[in-house]
C-alpha positions as CSV (number, residue, x, y, z in Angstrom):
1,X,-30.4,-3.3,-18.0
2,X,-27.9,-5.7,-20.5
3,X,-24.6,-5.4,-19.4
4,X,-22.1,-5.3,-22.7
5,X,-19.4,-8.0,-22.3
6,X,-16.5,-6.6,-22.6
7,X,-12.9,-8.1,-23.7
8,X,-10.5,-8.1,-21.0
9,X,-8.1,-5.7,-22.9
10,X,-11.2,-3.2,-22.7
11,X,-11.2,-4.2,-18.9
12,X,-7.8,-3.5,-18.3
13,X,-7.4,0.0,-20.2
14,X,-10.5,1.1,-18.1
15,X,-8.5,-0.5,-15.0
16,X,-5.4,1.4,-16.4
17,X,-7.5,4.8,-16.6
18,X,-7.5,5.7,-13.0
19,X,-6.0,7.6,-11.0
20,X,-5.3,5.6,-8.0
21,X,-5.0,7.4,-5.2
22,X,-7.3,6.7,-2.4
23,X,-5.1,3.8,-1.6
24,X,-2.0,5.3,-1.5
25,X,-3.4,8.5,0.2
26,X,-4.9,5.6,3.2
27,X,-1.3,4.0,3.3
28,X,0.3,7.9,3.6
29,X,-1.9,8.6,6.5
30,X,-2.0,5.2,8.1
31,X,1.9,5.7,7.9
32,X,2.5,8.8,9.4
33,X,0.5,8.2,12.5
34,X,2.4,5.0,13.0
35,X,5.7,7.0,12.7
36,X,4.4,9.5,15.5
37,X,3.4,6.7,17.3
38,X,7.1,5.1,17.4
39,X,8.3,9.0,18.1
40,X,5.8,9.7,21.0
41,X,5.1,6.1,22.9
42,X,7.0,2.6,23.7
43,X,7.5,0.2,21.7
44,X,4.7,-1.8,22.9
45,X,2.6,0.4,21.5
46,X,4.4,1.5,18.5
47,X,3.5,-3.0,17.3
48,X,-0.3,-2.8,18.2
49,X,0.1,0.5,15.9
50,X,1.2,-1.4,13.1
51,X,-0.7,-4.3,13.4
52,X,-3.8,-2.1,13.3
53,X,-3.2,0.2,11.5
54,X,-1.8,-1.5,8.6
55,X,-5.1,-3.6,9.3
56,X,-7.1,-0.5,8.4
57,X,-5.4,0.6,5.1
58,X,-8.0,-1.1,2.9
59,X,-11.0,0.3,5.0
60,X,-9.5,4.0,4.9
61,X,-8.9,3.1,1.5
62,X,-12.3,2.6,0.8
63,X,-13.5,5.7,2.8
64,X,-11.0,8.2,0.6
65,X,-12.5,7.0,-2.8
66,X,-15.7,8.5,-2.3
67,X,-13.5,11.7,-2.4
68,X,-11.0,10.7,-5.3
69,X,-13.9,9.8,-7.5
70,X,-12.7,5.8,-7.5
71,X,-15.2,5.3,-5.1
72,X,-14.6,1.2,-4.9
73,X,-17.6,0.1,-3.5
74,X,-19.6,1.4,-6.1
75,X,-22.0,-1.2,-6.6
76,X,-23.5,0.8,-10.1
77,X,-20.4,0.4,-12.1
78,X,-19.7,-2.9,-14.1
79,X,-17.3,-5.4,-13.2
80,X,-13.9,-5.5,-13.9
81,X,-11.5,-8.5,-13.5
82,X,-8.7,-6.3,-13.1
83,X,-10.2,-5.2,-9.5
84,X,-10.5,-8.9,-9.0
85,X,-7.0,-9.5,-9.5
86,X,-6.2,-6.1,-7.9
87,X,-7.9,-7.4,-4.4
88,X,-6.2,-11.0,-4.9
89,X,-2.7,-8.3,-4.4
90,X,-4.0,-6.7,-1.2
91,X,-5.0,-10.3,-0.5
92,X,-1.6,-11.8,-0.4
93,X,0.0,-8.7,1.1
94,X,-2.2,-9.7,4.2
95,X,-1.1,-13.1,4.0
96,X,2.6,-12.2,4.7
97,X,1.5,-11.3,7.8
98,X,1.6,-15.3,8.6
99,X,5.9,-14.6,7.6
100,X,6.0,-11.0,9.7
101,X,4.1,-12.7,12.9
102,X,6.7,-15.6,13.6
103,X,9.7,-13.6,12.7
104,X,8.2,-10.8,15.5
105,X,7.3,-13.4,18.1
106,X,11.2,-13.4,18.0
107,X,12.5,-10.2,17.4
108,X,10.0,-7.7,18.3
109,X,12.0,-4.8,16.6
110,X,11.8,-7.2,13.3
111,X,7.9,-5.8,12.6
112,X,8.2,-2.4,11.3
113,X,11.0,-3.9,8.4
114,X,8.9,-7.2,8.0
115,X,5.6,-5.5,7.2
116,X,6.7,-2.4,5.7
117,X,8.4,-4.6,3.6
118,X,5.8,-7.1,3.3
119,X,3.0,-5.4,2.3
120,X,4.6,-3.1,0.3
121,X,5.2,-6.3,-2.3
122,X,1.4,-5.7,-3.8
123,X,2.6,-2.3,-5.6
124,X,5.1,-4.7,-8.1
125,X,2.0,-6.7,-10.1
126,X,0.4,-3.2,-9.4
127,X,3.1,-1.7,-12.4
128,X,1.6,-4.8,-14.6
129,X,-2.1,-3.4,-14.3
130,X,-1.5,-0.7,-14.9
131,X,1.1,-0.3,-17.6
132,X,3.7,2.0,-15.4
133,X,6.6,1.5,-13.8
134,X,5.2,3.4,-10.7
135,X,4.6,-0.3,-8.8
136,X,8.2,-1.3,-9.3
137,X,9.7,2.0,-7.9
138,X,7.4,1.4,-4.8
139,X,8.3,-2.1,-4.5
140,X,12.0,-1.8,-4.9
141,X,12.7,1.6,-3.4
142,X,10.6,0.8,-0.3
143,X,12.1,-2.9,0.5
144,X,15.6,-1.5,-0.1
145,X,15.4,1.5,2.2
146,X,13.4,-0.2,4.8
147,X,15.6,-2.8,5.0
148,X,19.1,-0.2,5.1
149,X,17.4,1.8,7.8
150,X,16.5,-1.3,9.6
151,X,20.3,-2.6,9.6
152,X,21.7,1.4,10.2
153,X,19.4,2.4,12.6
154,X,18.4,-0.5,15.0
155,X,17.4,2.1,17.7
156,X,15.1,3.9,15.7
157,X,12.8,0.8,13.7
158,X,9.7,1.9,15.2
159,X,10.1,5.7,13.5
160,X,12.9,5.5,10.4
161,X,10.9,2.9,8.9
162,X,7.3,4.5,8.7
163,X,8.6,7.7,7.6
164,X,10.9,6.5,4.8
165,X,7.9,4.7,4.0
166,X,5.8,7.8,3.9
167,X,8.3,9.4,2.2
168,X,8.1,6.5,-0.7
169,X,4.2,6.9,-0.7
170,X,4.3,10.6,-1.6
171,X,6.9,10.1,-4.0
172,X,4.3,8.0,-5.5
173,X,1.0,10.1,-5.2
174,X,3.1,12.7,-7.1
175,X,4.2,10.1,-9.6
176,X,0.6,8.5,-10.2
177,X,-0.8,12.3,-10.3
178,X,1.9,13.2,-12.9
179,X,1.2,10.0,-15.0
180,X,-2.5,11.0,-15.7
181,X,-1.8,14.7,-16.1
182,X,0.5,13.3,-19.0
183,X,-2.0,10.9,-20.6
């Protein structure tokens, strides 16, 4: 079978045409059980719940698109430059971990705002993608209110911040689900 070329505006509108969700829905879930984990254990292992399970967003992420229909690791559909670019954002959102890891080794409590923050940076070239301002909401919402809760409430790092952060990720699913019902 030929493959068509197509331009990269054709690309990007079929980029722009999903829905999005399996990776928000992974960060959600991934989220809330590092919330419970800062509500129920120490500290101690509160970090190893963040580094992990912030490690495992992309590979819950690719488990939840075989039930959102984006099913990414489809090998059957043809190749689009925009997921290219789209992994190169999840790529540098890991490489802030090389900012977050430093910053922790001296202030433990520094983690949840550092990552939360971090990796939440992907979202703002996300609004380019796709056309939507969703990205820039994320971004900005989520590094503003993790970093107020992480000044207000120093005692509660390990559990304000993944929950406002959960909070910001359904605000989003909602926002991403109303943006294709309106298209």
């Amino acid at each position: 079978m030929i493959e068509t070329k197509r331009t990269l505006e054709e690309q990007r509108m079929e980029f722009e045409s999903r829905e999005f969700l399996a990776t928000p829905l992974a960060g959600l879930i991934i989220w809330t059980i590092i919330g419970f984990v800062g509500l129920l254990f120490s500290d101690f292992i509160a970090v190893w719940a963040i580094f992990i399970g912030t490690g495992s967003i992309v590979y819950l992420g690719f488990f939840l698109s075989k039930f959102t229909g984006e099913n990414f690791l489809d090998k059957s559909k043809p190749k689009n430059e925009f997921d290219t670019l789209f992994l190169f954002t999840a790529g540098q959102a890991i490489l802030v971990y090389s900012i977050a890891i430093p910053f922790f080794l001296v202030d433990y409590t520094s983690l949840p705002m550092t990552v939360g923050i971090l990796t939440g940076l992907m979202w703002l070239p996300f609004s380019w993608l796709i056309k939507h301002w969703v990205g820039i909401f994320h971004s900005l919402t989520r590094t503003t209110l993790v970093l107020t809760l992480w000044y207000l409430l120093p005692e509660h790092r390990f559990i304000a911040i993944p929950f406002v952060i959960v909070l910001i990720y359904i605000i989003t699913i909602l926002i991403l689900k109303s943006r294709k019902e309106t298209e």
